[in-house]
N, C-alpha and C positions, 0 to 999 in steps of 0.2 A: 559544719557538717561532720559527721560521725561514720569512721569509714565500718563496713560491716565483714566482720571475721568469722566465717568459718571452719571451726574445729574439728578434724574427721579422724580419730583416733580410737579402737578397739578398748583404751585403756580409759575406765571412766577418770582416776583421779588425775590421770594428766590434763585430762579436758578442764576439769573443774582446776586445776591449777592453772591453765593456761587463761582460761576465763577470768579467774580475782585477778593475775594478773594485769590484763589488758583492760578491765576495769578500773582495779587502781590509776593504771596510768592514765585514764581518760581517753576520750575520744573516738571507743571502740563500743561496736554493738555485737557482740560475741552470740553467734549461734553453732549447735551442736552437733553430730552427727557418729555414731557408735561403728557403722560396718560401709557395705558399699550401697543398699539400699536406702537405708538413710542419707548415705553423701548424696544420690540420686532424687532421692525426694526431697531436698534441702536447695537443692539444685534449680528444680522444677519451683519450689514457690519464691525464690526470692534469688537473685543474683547479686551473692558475697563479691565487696571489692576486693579480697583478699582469700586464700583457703589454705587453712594449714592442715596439709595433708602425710598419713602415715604414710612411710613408702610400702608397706606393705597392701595398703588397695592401690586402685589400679592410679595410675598418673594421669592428672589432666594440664598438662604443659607447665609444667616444674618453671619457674624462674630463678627459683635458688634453695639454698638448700639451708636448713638448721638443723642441730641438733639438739635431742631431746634433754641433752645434761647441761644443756645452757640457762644463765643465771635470764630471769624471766627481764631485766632492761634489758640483755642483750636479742630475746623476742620480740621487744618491742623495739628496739633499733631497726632488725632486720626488716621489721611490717615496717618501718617508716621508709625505708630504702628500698624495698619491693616499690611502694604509692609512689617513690623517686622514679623509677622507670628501671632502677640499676636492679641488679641480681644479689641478692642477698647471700654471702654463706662464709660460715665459720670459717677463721683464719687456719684453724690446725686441720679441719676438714680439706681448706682447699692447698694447704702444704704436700698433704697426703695424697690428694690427687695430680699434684704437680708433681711429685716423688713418683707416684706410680705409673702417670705416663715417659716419665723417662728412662725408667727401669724396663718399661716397653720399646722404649727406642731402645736403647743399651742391649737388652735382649735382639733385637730385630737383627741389628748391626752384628753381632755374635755368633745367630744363627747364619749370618747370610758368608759370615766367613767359615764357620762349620759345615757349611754344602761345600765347601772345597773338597774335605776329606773326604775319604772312602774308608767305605764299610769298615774295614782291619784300621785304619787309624782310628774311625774313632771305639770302635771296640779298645783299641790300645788309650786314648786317653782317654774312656768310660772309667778303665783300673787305674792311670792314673789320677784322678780327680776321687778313687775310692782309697789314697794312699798304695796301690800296692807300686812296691819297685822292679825294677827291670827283670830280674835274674826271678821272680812269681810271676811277672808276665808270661815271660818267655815259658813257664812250664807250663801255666793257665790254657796258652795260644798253642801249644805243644811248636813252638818257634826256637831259632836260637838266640842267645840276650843279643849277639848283634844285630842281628834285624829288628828285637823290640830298637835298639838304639838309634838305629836309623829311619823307624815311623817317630820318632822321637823326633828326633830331628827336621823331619819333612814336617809332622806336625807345628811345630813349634816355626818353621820358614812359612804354610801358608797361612796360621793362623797371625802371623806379623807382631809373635811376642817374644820374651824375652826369656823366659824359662817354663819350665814345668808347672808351678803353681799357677801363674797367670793363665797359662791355658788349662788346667784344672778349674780353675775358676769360672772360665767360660764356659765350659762345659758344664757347667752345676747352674750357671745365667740361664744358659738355654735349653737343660735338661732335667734339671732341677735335681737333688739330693741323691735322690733315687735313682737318676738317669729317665724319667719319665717327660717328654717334650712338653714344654708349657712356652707352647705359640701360641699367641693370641688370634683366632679365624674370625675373620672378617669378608662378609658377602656384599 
Protein backbone atom coordinates (compact mmCIF):
# COMPACT_ATOMS: atom_id res chain seq x y z
CA UNK A 1 0.00 0.00 0.00
CA UNK A 2 1.26 3.46 -0.92
CA UNK A 3 1.07 6.07 1.72
CA UNK A 4 -0.43 9.44 0.27
CA UNK A 5 1.55 12.72 0.67
CA UNK A 6 0.34 15.97 0.65
CA UNK A 7 2.47 18.92 -0.32
CA UNK A 8 1.11 22.34 0.75
CA UNK A 9 3.83 24.88 -0.07
CA UNK A 10 3.51 28.67 -1.72
CA UNK A 11 6.80 27.66 -3.59
CA UNK A 12 5.98 25.66 -6.78
CA UNK A 13 9.69 24.20 -7.14
CA UNK A 14 10.01 22.99 -3.71
CA UNK A 15 6.76 21.02 -4.37
CA UNK A 16 8.07 19.62 -7.52
CA UNK A 17 11.14 18.77 -5.62
CA UNK A 18 9.53 17.26 -2.88
CA UNK A 19 7.31 15.24 -5.25
CA UNK A 20 10.64 13.42 -7.56
CA UNK A 21 11.77 12.92 -4.43
CA UNK A 22 9.26 10.87 -2.70
CA UNK A 23 8.68 9.18 -6.03
CA UNK A 24 11.99 8.17 -6.44
CA UNK A 25 12.04 6.61 -3.19
CA UNK A 26 8.85 4.73 -3.82
CA UNK A 27 5.85 4.03 -2.07
CA UNK A 28 4.54 7.50 -2.13
CA UNK A 29 1.38 9.12 -3.88
CA UNK A 30 2.32 12.83 -3.83
CA UNK A 31 -0.41 15.24 -4.23
CA UNK A 32 -0.23 19.08 -4.23
CA UNK A 33 -1.56 22.13 -2.98
CA UNK A 34 -0.08 25.96 -3.61
CA UNK A 35 -2.01 28.28 -0.71
CA UNK A 36 -4.57 27.49 2.08
CA UNK A 37 -7.58 26.92 -0.44
CA UNK A 38 -6.00 24.55 -2.12
CA UNK A 39 -4.70 22.77 1.24
CA UNK A 40 -8.74 22.98 1.87
CA UNK A 41 -9.88 21.55 -1.18
CA UNK A 42 -7.17 18.82 -1.09
CA UNK A 43 -8.38 18.19 2.08
CA UNK A 44 -12.13 17.83 1.18
CA UNK A 45 -11.47 15.22 -1.66
CA UNK A 46 -9.14 12.78 -0.43
CA UNK A 47 -7.50 12.17 3.16
CA UNK A 48 -3.45 12.42 2.86
CA UNK A 49 -1.89 9.81 5.28
CA UNK A 50 0.73 12.40 5.65
CA UNK A 51 0.86 16.49 4.96
CA UNK A 52 3.69 18.35 4.50
CA UNK A 53 2.86 21.60 5.47
CA UNK A 54 4.45 25.23 5.13
CA UNK A 55 4.46 26.90 8.57
CA UNK A 56 3.42 29.79 6.97
CA UNK A 57 -0.44 28.49 6.32
CA UNK A 58 -2.38 27.75 8.98
CA UNK A 59 -1.43 24.43 11.23
CA UNK A 60 -3.32 21.36 11.27
CA UNK A 61 -1.82 19.42 14.28
CA UNK A 62 1.97 19.57 13.45
CA UNK A 63 3.61 16.13 14.57
CA UNK A 64 7.09 17.12 13.69
CA UNK A 65 8.89 19.35 12.16
CA UNK A 66 11.34 19.46 8.92
CA UNK A 67 13.24 21.65 7.29
CA UNK A 68 13.15 22.92 4.02
CA UNK A 69 17.17 22.58 3.51
CA UNK A 70 17.01 19.02 4.25
CA UNK A 71 18.72 16.42 1.86
CA UNK A 72 15.29 14.84 0.38
CA UNK A 73 16.39 10.87 2.26
CA UNK A 74 16.36 12.69 5.13
CA UNK A 75 12.27 13.75 3.92
CA UNK A 76 11.80 10.59 3.46
CA UNK A 77 13.08 9.39 6.70
CA UNK A 78 11.14 11.75 8.49
CA UNK A 79 7.58 10.63 6.53
CA UNK A 80 8.74 7.09 7.44
CA UNK A 81 8.81 8.07 11.34
CA UNK A 82 5.79 10.31 11.07
CA UNK A 83 3.63 6.50 9.53
CA UNK A 84 6.03 5.23 12.99
CA UNK A 85 3.58 7.14 15.29
CA UNK A 86 7.03 9.03 16.45
CA UNK A 87 7.52 12.91 15.81
CA UNK A 88 9.72 13.69 13.22
CA UNK A 89 12.35 16.71 13.34
CA UNK A 90 15.73 17.83 12.59
CA UNK A 91 18.49 17.17 15.03
CA UNK A 92 19.84 20.88 14.84
CA UNK A 93 16.33 22.07 14.69
CA UNK A 94 15.53 20.35 17.85
CA UNK A 95 19.14 21.34 19.58
CA UNK A 96 17.85 24.76 19.01
CA UNK A 97 14.85 24.40 20.53
CA UNK A 98 16.38 22.68 23.53
CA UNK A 99 18.80 25.66 23.68
CA UNK A 100 16.07 28.07 23.69
CA UNK A 101 13.97 26.61 26.05
CA UNK A 102 16.58 26.80 28.46
CA UNK A 103 17.81 30.07 28.00
CA UNK A 104 14.05 30.68 28.89
CA UNK A 105 14.46 29.04 32.12
CA UNK A 106 17.90 30.78 32.61
CA UNK A 107 16.15 33.89 31.87
CA UNK A 108 12.97 33.19 34.21
CA UNK A 109 15.37 32.24 37.09
CA UNK A 110 17.36 35.82 36.59
CA UNK A 111 14.44 37.70 36.39
CA UNK A 112 12.94 36.21 39.42
CA UNK A 113 16.17 37.37 41.31
CA UNK A 114 16.20 40.85 39.54
CA UNK A 115 12.60 41.51 41.29
CA UNK A 116 14.66 41.70 44.43
CA UNK A 117 16.13 44.95 43.38
CA UNK A 118 14.68 48.31 43.34
CA UNK A 119 14.27 50.77 40.97
CA UNK A 120 17.92 52.74 41.78
CA UNK A 121 19.72 49.20 41.74
CA UNK A 122 18.72 48.34 39.01
CA UNK A 123 18.86 51.65 37.21
CA UNK A 124 22.63 51.25 38.95
CA UNK A 125 23.25 47.78 37.23
CA UNK A 126 21.35 49.04 33.76
CA UNK A 127 25.05 51.41 33.57
CA UNK A 128 26.71 48.69 34.84
CA UNK A 129 25.99 46.02 32.43
CA UNK A 130 26.35 49.28 29.73
CA UNK A 131 30.21 49.31 31.05
CA UNK A 132 29.96 52.48 32.83
CA UNK A 133 32.04 52.74 36.26
CA UNK A 134 31.28 53.97 39.57
CA UNK A 135 32.73 57.39 39.88
CA UNK A 136 30.01 58.12 35.86
CA UNK A 137 27.57 56.45 37.79
CA UNK A 138 27.55 58.49 40.56
CA UNK A 139 27.40 61.68 38.37
CA UNK A 140 24.81 60.04 35.74
CA UNK A 141 22.46 59.34 39.27
CA UNK A 142 23.71 62.80 40.47
CA UNK A 143 24.87 60.23 43.77
CA UNK A 144 28.03 59.95 45.51
CA UNK A 145 30.58 57.13 44.24
CA UNK A 146 29.87 55.73 47.67
CA UNK A 147 26.56 55.03 47.50
CA UNK A 148 26.90 53.77 43.66
CA UNK A 149 29.24 51.40 45.84
CA UNK A 150 27.08 50.24 48.11
CA UNK A 151 23.89 49.44 45.48
CA UNK A 152 26.97 47.69 44.13
CA UNK A 153 27.26 45.76 46.60
CA UNK A 154 23.56 45.04 47.73
CA UNK A 155 23.21 44.21 44.23
CA UNK A 156 25.71 41.78 43.77
CA UNK A 157 24.46 40.03 47.70
CA UNK A 158 20.83 39.78 46.32
CA UNK A 159 21.49 38.84 43.00
CA UNK A 160 23.84 35.67 44.87
CA UNK A 161 26.93 36.52 42.51
CA UNK A 162 30.15 37.04 42.63
CA UNK A 163 31.11 40.20 40.78
CA UNK A 164 29.96 42.98 38.59
CA UNK A 165 30.26 41.13 35.21
CA UNK A 166 28.15 38.31 36.35
CA UNK A 167 25.33 40.50 37.32
CA UNK A 168 25.87 42.51 34.10
CA UNK A 169 25.31 39.61 32.53
CA UNK A 170 22.03 38.98 34.10
CA UNK A 171 20.90 41.96 33.55
CA UNK A 172 21.51 41.83 29.62
CA UNK A 173 19.73 37.64 30.22
CA UNK A 174 16.74 39.31 31.39
CA UNK A 175 16.86 42.85 29.64
CA UNK A 176 18.49 42.25 26.84
CA UNK A 177 21.29 44.69 25.12
CA UNK A 178 19.31 47.50 25.34
CA UNK A 179 17.89 47.01 28.57
CA UNK A 180 14.53 46.23 27.08
CA UNK A 181 12.68 43.21 29.07
CA UNK A 182 12.38 40.14 26.90
CA UNK A 183 9.93 37.82 29.42
CA UNK A 184 8.41 35.43 27.73
CA UNK A 185 3.96 36.19 28.57
CA UNK A 186 2.29 33.26 28.97
CA UNK A 187 -1.84 33.20 29.45
Amino acid sequence: MRTHVLVADSVGLLRLGVRAALERAGGFVVSEARDESELLAALELGRPDLVLLDLHLPPFGAIGFLTKDMKAESVVRGLHTALEGQSPIRRSLLTGVIGAFQNLERRDRYGERAIKLSSRELEVLGLIALGTRNREIAVQLDISEFTVKRHVQNILHKLNVPSRDVAAHIYRSVFGAEGTPQFAVTV
